[in-house]
N, C-alpha and C positions, 0 to 999 in steps of 0.2 A: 839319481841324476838324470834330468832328460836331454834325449839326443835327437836330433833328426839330422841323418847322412846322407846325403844325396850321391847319384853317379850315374854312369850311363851318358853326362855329357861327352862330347868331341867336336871334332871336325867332320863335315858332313856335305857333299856336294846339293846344290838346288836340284828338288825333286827328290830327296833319298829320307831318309828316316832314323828315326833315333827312339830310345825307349828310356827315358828317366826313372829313376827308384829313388823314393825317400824312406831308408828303415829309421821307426821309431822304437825307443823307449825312454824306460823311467814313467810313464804317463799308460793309465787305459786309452790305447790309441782307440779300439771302440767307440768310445763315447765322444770324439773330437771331429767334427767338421776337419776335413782335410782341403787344403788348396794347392796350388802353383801360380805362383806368382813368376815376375821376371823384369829385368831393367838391365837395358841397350844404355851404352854409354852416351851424356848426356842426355838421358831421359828420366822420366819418374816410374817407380818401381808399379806394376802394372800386373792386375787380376788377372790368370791365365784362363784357371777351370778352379772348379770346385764339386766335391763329393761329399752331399750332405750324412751325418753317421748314423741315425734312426731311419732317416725318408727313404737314405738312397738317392734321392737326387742328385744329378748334375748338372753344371749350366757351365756356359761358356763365353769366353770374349767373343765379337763377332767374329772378329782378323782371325780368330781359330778354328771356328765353327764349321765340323765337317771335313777336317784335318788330324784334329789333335782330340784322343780319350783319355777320362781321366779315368782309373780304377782304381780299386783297394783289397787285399787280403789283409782282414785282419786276423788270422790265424797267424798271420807272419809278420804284422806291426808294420804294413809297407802299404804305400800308396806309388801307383805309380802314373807316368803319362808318356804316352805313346803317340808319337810324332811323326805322320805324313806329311808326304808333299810339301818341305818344306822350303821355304823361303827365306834368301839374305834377311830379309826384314827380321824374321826369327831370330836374327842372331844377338844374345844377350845374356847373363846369366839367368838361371834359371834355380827358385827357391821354394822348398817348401814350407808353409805354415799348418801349425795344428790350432783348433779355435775350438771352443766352448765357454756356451751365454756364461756371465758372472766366473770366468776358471782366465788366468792367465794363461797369454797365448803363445806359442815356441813357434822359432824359427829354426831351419838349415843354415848353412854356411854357404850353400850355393853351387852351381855347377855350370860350367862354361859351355854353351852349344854355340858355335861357328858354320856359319851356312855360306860356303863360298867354293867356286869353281878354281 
């Protein structure tokens, strides 16, 4: 059965930081492009970062770029993203996706980050 669990959301003042964890399994999380996604009430669910599984690459939304890294241990099935300097605007849940060409793709359940004084 596949899972991806997210955590590491909270409550978090402007300016301070938070570290997200997506463990996965059921799936060779190796081989799946891993994301972060996210969606503020009222809004549409929205690309964070992504870390490609062969390349290594990552890219980023602008609004995060040079704030927020995305990383992954796949010895431990977990991708994670680590948030600086954060901003109200931030605040929304926060999901992870696992994606591979031609393989159906899995979702988290989500994790709530609140960025307020």
């Amino acid at each position: 059965q596949v899972q991806l669990v997210e955590s590491g959301g909270g409550l978090v003042q402007p300016g301070g930081s938070l570290r997200l964890s997506c463990a996965a399994s059921g799936f060779t999380f190796s081989l799946y492009d891993m994301s972060w996604y996210r969606q503020a009430p009222g809004k549409e669910r929205e690309l964070v970062a992504v870390h490609a599984s062969i390349s290594g690459r990552t890219s980023y939304a602008d609004s995060v770029k040079g704030r927020f890294t995305i990383s992954r241990d796949n010895a431990k099935n977990t991708v994670y993203l680590q948030m600086d300097s954060l901003k109200p605007e931030d605040t929304a849940v926060y999901y992870c996706k696992a994606w591979r060409l031609l393989s159906t793709e899995y979702w988290g359940q989500g994790t709530q980050v609140t960025v307020s004084s």
